[in-house]
N, C-alpha and C positions, 0 to 999 in steps of 0.2 A: 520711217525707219530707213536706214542707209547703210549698202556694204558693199565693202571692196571687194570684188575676186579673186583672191589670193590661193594658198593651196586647200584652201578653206572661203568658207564666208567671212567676212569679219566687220565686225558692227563697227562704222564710226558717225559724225556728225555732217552736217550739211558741208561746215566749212571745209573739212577734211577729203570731200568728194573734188572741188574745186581744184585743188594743190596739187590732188593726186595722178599719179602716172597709170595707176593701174585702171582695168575699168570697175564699173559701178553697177550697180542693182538698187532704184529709190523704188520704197512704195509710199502713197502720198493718196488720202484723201480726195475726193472731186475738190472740195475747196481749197485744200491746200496745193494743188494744182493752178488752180483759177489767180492763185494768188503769188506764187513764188516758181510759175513753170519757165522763168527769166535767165532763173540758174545754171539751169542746161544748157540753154543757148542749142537749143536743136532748132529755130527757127522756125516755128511751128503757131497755132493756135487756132488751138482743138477744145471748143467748148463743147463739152461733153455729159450730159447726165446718167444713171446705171440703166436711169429706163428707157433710153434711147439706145440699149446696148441689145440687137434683138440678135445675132448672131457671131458666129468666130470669124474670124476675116484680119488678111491683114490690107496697109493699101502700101503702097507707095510713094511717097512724097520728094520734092527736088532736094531735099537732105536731113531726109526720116521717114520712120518707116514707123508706120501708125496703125489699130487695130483693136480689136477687141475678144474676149473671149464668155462664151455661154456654158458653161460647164454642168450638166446635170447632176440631180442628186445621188447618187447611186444607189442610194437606204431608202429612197423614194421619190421613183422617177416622172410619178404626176405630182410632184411638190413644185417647189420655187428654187428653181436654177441659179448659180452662182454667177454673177456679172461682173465684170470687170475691163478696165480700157488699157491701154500700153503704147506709150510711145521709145523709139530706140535708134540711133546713131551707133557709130562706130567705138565710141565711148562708152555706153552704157545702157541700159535701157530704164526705162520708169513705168512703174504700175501705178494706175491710178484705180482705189478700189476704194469703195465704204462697205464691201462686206464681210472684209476676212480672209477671203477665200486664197487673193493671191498671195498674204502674209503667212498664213499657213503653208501653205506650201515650199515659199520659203526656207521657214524655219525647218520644216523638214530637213529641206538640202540640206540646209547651215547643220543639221544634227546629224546627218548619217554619208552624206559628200565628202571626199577630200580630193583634190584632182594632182596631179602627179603634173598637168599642161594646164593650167588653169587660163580659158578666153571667157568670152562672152557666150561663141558658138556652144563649149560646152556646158555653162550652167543653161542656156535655152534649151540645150537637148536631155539635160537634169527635170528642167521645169516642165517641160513639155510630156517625158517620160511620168512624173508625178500623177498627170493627170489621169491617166490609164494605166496606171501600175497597177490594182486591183481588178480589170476589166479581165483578163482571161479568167480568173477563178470563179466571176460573176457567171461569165460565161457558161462556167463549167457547172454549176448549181444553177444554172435554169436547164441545161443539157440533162442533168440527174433527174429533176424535177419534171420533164417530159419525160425521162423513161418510165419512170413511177407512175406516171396518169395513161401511157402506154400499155403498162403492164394491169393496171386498176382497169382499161376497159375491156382488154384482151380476156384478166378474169369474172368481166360481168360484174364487178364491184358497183353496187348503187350509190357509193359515197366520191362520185367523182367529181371535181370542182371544173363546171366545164369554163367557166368566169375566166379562171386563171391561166386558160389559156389565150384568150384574148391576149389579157391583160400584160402575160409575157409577150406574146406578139406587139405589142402598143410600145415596151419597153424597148423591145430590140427595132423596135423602127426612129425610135427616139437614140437611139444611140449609133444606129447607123451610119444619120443625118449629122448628128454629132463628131464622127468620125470621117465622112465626107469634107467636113467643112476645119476638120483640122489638116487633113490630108492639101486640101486647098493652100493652107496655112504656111504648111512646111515646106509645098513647092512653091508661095512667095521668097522664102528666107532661104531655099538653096538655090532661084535666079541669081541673088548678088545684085541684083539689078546697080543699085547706090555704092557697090565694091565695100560693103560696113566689115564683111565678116573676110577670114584667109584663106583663098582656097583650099587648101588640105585644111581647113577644118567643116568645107561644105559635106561632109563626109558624115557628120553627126546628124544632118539633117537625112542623108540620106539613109544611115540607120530609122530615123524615128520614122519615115515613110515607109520604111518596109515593115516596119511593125505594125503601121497602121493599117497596109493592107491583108497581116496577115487577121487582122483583128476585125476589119469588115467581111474579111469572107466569111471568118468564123460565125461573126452576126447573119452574114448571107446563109449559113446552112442552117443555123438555129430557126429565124425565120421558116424557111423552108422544113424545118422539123416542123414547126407551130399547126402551118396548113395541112401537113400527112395527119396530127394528130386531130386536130379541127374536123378532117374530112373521115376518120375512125371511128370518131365520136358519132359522129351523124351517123354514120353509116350501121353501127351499134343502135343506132336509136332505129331508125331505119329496120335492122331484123330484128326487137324486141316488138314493134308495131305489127311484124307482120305474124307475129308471133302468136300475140295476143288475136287478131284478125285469124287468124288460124282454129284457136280455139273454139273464137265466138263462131266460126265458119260449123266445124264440126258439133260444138252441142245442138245450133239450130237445125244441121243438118239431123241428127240423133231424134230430135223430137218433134220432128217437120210427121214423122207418122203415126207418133203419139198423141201428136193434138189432132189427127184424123181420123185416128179410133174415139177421141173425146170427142171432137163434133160431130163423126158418125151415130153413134148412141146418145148421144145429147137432146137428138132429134125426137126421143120418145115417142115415135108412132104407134098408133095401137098394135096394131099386127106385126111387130117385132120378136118374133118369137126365143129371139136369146134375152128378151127382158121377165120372160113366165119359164126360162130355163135355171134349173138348178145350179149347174157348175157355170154359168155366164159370166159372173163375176170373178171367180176365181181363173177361168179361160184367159179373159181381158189382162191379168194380170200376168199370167204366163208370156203370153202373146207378145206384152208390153217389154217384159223382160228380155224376153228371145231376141227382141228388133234393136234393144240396147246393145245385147252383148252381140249378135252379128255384125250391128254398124260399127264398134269398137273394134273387132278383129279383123275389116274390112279397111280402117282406115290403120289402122296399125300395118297392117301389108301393104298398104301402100305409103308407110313410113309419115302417113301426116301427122301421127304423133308422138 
């Protein structure tokens, strides 16, 4: 697929990119790279496969500027990450993908972009923006989603999923790193290092950098939400242990002199004379009863229970 920059995207042919004055946007298969990356004449040769693609990075080259991108899934971020490679001159840039990811994206633009200054600089700060354009909202439902597991152990809820907190913790570290290494990204492409892009348009890059930091901090506090709830949760479990420790504290305290009137008479010596007494048994029970309900009103005043 091939398109010109115009006030729009606009779809044409390989041949048509050659002729043209404006710049370009290819995206192209690994092997159709392998096979026809001549055309561009970016001077380059970058054999490259998707699984050699382990991070986002751009590099620099003596005339191109070459790189790749690992985009997580967002709907499931212990899945399989979308890969993708890119190389880009002054002219245009080229995606090399076999999985979609950066065609979609694309089309996006080409459906809801129209630029008023149409460069290169800003369909990269269109494309780049793509990437994280749903990322605060995520943000914001896993924010909601900790106040809820907040509010569930605060009321002593036993349906508390404590998994899920990890597990958002594991995400927002994955997206951090994610966001570190675009941030990387952005300040290769507003150096200018190779002069590709126009100064007043490094401008666009330095939008997309400040979004990206306002986007890691946002990950930096969620994080740091994750651990206060992590350390709630324990700490929940923590006084229902001592709780139950409590209990068991106080029944065995309750019949520590129960079972000493039961081993005491247990003993059956003959010369026991509350065993040939009439009321003996019905005594014991009294007895029994009285050391219950004292030990209760003792620990009650002293609030153990």
């Amino acid at each position: 697929m091939f398109y010109l920059i115009k006030e729009m995207l606009e779809e044409v042919t390989a041949e048509e990119i050659k002729n043209a004055k404006d710049q370009y946007v290819a995206i192209l298969t690994f092997e159709e790279w392998r096979n026809c990356s001549g055309i561009f004449d970016m001077g380059i040769d970058m054999d490259i496969e998707d699984k050699d693609i382990l991070t986002t990075k751009a590099e620099v080259n003596y005339d191109s500027l070459t790189g790749s991108f690992v985009i997580p899934n967002r709907a499931n971020m212990s899945g399989e990450s979308s890969r993708f490679a890119f190389a880009l001159d002054e002219k245009g840039i080229v995606f090399i993908d076999d999985s979609g990811a950066a065609g979609n994206l694309i089309k996006s633009i080409k459906n809801t972009k129209k630029w008023r200054m149409p460069s290169l600089e800003r369909f990269l700060y269109d494309f780049l923006d793509q990437i994280v354009k749903d990322d605060l909202r995520l943000m914001e439902r896993y924010d909601k989603e900790l106040d809820a597991m907040e509010n569930a152990i605060l009321n002593e809820d036993e349906k508390i999923a404590s998994g899920r907190v990890n597990e958002i913790r594991s995400n927002i570290r994955d997206l951090r790193i994610h966001y570190e290494q675009l941030m990387d990204l952005g300040q290769e492409l507003e150096e200018n290092e190779n002069s590709f892009f126009k100064q007043e348009n490094l401008r666009y890059f330095r939008l997309f950098l400040n979004r990206m930091d306002r986007l890691h901090d946002t990950s930096t506090a969620i994080r740091d939400y994750t651990m206060q709830i992590r350390d709630l949760y324990k700490a929940h479990l923590d006084i229902k242990q001592n709780r139950i420790m409590t209990v068991l504290t106080v029944v065995t305290t309750i019949f520590l002199p129960l079972t000493l009137i039961v081993g005491w008479y247990g003993m059956n010596f003959r010369y026991m004379p509350e065993l040939e007494w009439r009321w003996g048994y019905p005594a014991v029970i009294a007895i029994s009863i009285l050391i219950v309900l004292v030990s209760l009103l003792f620990f009650r005043k002293k609030k153990w229970l």
